[in-house]
N, C-alpha and C positions, 0 to 999 in steps of 0.2 A: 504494500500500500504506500502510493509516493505522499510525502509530506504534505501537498497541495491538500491532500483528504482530511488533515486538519483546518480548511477553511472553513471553522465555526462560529455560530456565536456561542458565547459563554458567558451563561447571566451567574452570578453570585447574589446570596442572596441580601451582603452586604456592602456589595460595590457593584456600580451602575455599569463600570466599565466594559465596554465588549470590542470587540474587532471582528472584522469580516473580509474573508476571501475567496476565492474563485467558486466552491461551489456554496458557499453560504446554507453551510449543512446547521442544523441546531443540537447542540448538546448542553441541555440543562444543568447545572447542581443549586439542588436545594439541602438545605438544610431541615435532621431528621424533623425536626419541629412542624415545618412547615406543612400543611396540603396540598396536596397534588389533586388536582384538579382534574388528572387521567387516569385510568386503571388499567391503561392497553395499549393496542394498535393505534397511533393515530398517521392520518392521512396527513399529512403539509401542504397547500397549497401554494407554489414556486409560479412566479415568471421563468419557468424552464420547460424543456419538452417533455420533461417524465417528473413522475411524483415519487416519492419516497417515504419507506415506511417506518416510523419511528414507532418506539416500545418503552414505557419504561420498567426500570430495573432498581434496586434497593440494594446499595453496598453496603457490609457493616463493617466494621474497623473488630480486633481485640478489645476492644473495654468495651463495646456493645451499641458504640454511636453509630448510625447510619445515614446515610446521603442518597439522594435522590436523584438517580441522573438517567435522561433521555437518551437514545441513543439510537442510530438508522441501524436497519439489517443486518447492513454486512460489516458490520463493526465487531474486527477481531478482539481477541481476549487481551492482548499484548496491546492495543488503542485505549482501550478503557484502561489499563491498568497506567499507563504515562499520563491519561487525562487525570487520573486519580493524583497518580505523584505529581505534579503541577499542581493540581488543587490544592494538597497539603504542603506545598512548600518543601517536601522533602527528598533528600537522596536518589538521584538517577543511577539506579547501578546495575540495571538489570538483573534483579535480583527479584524485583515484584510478583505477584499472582492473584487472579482472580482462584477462591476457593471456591467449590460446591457442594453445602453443607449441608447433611440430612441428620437432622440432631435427634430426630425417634428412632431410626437406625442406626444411628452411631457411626455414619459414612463420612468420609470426604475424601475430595480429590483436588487437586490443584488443575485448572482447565489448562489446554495447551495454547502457545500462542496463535497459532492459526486459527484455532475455535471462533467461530460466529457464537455470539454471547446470548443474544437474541434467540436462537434457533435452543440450545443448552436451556434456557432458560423453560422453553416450550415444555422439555421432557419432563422437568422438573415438579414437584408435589407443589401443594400451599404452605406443609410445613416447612420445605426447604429456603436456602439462602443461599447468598454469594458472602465470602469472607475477602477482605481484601490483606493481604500478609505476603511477611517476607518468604521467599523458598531458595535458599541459599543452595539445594542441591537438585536442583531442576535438571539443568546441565552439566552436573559436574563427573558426571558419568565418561563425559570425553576427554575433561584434562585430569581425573584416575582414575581410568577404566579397570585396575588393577583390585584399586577397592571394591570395585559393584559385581565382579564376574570371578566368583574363585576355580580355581581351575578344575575339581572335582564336580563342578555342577557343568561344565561346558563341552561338551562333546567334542570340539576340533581341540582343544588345547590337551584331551587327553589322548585322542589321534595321533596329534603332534608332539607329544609329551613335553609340552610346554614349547616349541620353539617356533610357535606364529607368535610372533607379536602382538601384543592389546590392540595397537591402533591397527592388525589390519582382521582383528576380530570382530572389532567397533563395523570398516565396511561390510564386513561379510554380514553384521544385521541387517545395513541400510541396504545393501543392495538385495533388492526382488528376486534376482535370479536364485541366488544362493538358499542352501537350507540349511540355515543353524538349528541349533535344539540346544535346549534347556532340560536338563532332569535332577532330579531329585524327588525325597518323599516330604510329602505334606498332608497335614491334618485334615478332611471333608467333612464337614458338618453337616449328616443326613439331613434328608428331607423334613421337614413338619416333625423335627426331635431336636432335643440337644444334646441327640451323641453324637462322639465325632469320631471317625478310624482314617487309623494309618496306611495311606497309598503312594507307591511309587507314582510318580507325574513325569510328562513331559509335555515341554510346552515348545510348539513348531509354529510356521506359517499359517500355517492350515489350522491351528489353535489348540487348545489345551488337553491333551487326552490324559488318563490311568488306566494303569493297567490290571487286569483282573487276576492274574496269576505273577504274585510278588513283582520283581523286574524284570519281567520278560517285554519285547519290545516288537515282539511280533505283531505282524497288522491283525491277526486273529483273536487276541489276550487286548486289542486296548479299544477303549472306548471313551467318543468325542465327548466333555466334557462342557467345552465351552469352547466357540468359535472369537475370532478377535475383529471381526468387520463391526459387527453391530453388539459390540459391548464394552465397556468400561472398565478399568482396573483401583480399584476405590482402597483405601486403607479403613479399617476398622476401628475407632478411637475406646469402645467400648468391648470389649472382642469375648472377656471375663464376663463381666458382668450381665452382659445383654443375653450374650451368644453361649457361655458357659463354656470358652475355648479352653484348649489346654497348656497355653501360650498367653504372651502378651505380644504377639508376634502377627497376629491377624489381620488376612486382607480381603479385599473380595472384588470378585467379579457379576458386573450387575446389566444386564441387558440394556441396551439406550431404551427399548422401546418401555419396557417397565419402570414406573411411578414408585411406587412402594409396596409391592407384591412382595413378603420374604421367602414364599415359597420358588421363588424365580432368581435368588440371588445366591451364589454361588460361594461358601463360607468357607475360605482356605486359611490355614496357622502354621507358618512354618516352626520350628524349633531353635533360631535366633534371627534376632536384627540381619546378619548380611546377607541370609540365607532369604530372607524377604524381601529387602531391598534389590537383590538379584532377578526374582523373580517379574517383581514388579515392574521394573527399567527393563527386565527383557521383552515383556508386554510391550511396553509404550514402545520400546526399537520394532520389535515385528507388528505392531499396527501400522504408526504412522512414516515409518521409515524415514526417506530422505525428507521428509517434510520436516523432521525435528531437526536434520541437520543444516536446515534453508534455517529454522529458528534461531538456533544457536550462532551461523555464522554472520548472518543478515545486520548490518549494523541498529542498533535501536533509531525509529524513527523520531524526529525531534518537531516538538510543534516552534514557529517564530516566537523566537522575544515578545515577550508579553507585557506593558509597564508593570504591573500591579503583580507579576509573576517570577519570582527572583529564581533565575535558572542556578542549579545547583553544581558546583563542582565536580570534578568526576573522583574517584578516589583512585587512590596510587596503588598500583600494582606489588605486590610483595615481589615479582623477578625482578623488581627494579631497583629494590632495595639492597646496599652494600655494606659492609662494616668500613666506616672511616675514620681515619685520626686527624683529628681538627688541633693539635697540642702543636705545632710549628706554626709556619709562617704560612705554609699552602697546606693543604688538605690531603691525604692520599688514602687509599683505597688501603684496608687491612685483608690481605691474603692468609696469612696463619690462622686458625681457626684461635688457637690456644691464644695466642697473641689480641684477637675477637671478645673473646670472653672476658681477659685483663678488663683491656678497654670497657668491655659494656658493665663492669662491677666498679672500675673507678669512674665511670658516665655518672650510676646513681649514687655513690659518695658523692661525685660533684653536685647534683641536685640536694641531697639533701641538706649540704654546706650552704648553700645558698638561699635554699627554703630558713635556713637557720638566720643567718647573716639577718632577711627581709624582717624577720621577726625581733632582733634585736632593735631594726630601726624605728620599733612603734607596734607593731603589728599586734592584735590582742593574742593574750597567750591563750592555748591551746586547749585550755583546763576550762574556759570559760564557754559557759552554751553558746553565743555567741560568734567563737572562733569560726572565720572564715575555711579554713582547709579542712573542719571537722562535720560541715556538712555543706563544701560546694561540691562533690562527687552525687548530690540528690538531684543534683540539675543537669547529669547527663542520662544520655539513651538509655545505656547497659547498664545502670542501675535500678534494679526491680525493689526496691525497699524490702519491708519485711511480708515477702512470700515462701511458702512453704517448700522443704526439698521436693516433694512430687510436684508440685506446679511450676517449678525451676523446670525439672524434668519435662515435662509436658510442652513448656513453653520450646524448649532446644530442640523437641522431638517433632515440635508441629512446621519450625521454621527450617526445615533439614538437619542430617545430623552428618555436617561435613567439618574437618577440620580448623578449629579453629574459630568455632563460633562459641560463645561466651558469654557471660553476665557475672555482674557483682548482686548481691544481696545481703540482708542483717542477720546474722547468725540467729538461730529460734533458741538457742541453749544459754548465750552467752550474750549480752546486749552491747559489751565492747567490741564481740572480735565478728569479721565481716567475711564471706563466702566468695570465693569464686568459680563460678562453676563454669566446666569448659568439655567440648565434646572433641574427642578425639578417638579415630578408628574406629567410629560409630558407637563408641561406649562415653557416659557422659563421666566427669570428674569433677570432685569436690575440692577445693584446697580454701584452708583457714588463712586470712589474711590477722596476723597479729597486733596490736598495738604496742611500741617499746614506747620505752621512756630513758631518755640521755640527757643528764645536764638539766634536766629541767622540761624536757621538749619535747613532747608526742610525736611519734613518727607510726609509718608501716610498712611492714616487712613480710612477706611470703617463704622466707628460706630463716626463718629464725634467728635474722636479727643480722645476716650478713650484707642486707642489700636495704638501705631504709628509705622510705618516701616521705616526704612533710605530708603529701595529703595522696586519695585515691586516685585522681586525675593523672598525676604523675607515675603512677603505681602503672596504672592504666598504656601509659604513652612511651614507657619502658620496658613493655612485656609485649609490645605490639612491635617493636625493632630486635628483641631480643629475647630467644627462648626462655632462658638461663635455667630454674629449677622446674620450668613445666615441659609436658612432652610435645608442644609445638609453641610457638608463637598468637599472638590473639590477635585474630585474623577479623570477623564477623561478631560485629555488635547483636543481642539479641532483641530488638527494639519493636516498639508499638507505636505504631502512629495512627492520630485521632484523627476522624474524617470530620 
């Protein structure tokens, strides 16, 4: 869709401001407050040769606010989701998703970017929604294909005993011609019961079979389970509770043409996080093939400068990032790894020599409720205040669970010391940020006292250039933004 397809107007419902260009399409956002004065289809009538059919739709943000926004036909899922980011002012990173969320089935999916939203929206129940959230591992399937495809579930890699390569496993989904497979066993949730048995699967072109006689793979012993044209691959957020899985591991497959039938929905559990994650991203590669890879390489479309719309920076790439020594007269690049690590432990001495110095010159001390550095960390994204470790959890596992995505939070046990939870290798992790005390002067520390920060922020902006005691760098913010 070329840029020009953002020639909208765009009413706010507390700035007049609008623009208009070449096709003078209309995209409303109201505010959840407001009434909409449509419940449907509406017809526009244009000084043009054809008419156009607008719908509206109801986004809701994480904290439960929702916006009202109009929208033509064939307006992709990947259009709505940048008109959204422009709406809230925030972060362009391609990183965005419209969800579709069936909260009495306990479903949801992130839509793909070529999805017509409009058309999704049709299949969809009265109790369902659209969530609008971050998904950090949409495509991250292409730059670690290594994490999402273990070699024992892949048929060529144990052909080959491991010597194709990831990326040319990666074409051999996209491309049509080829027949990969997928196997392994997974839990089925009978029919109109909640018991569930254990079955050898494979998952092909031609869709999802098990086999009736253990792992045999004969055309005779398997039978079609579920076709990938006209179905959906959903994750199950309730899988225990609803479903009585035997896993927290549970996903499904649910027919487009089915509303909310549960006799029609197809209740799989694998037996860990990669083993489902695999299964899942094998799915979407043998649906929609090269169409995910037009998504992923496609540069994200950009609506024009906006007055009233402050375009957002792009963030820096972690290949780009180097260990430097800035101690001479010019700067130069730190090769020695061992030589890296010095520098990044006398980086945060230096910081916190300095955080000290600022405070001698006046700054209130650190003891008093008031201190500045003892609660300006509340005023960024990745801090979730006092939520609980399952909702930490919940929240890492709703925005993908890729390296390096992350949040702070206030310890439940201890009301000094502070949480940081970070997902790494698809398993989430806890680490206690401590509070010292030197000389008089609150500081914080993650490695017990070897590495101090005068406040979070700097905690924060030090462990984002520098592994040191955690198993990667803090890559992804885990953040909420209000519509």
């Amino acid at each position: 869709m070329s840029p020009d397809y953002y020639g909208m107007v765009i009413r706010h419902k507390a700035d007049s401001h609008a623009y208009e260009k070449s096709y003078n399409l209309q995209c409303y956002s109201l505010c959840s407050e407001g009434t909409a004065r449509l419940n449907g289809p509406l017809t526009v009538n244009r000084p043009l040769t054809f008419q156009l059919l607008f719908t509206i739709i109801k986004v809701y943000s994480e904290d439960g606010a929702g916006n009202v926004v109009e929208v033509p036909a064939d307006m992709r899922a990947r259009d709505v989701c940048q008109f959204l980011v422009y709406r809230s002012h925030c972060l362009d990173d391609n990183s965005w998703s419209l969800v579709e969320h069936h909260p009495l089935l306990g479903l949801e999916r992130c839509l793909e970017d070529h999805e017509l939203v409009v058309q999704v929206q049709a299949s969809m129940p009265s109790d369902s929604k659209f969530l609008f959230r971050k998904n950090y591992d949409k495509y991250e399937f292409f730059r670690n294909p290594l994490n999402f495809f273990p070699e024992q579930m892949v048929a060529w890699c144990q052909e080959s005993n491991g010597s194709i390569p990831h990326s040319q496993l990666l074409q051999n989904f996209l491309n049509s011609s080829s027949c990969p497979e997928v196997h392994g066993f997974l839990y089925l949730k009978a029919s109109g019961r909640k018991s569930w048995k254990r079955l050898s699967m494979f998952l092909r072109r031609s869709g999802l079979y098990y086999s009736t006689k253990g792992s045999s793979k004969e055309p005779r012993h398997l039978r079609l389970l579920s076709d990938l044209e006209d179905s959906s691959v959903f994750t199950v957020t309730t899988g225990r509770k609803l479903h009585n899985a035997p896993a927290d591991y549970t996903f499904c497959i649910k027919p487009s043409k089915v509303r909310s039938e549960c006799k029609e929905l197809r209740m799989l559990c694998a037996e860990d996080e990669q083993s489902r994650t695999c299964w899942m991203t094998a799915f979407r590669l043998l649906k929609y093939g090269i169409l995910l890879d037009q998504n992923y390489k496609s540069p994200q479309q950009r609506m024009s400068p906006v007055p009233h719309f402050s375009t957002p920076v792009r963030s820096v790439s972690e290949n780009s990032l180097v260990a430097m020594d800035f101690s001479g007269r010019t700067g130069r690049v730190i090769e020695n790894p061992l030589e890296a690590v010095s520098a990044a432990v006398e980086e945060g001495q230096t910081w916190r020599k300095r955080g000290q110095r600022m405070k001698a010159l006046g700054s209130p001390s650190p003891f008093q409720p008031s201190s500045l550095s003892s609660v300006i960390h509340r005023t960024q994204l990745w801090f979730r205040g006092r939520i609980r470790r399952e909702e930490s959890h919940k929240m890492i596992m709703q925005q993908g669970q890729v390296d390096g995505l992350f949040l702070l939070r206030d310890c439940q046990s201890n009301p000094k010391v502070f949480v940081l939870t970070l997902c790494h290798h698809q398993k989430i992790r806890h680490f206690q940020i401590l509070p010292c005390e030197e000389e008089g002067q609150m500081s914080f520390s993650l490695d017990d006292g070897s590495t101090k920060f005068t406040d979070l922020i700097h905690l924060v902006e030090f462990y984002q250039l520098n592994r040191g005691v955690l198993p990667c760098k803090l890559k992804h913010p885990c953040t909420v933004v209000a519509l």
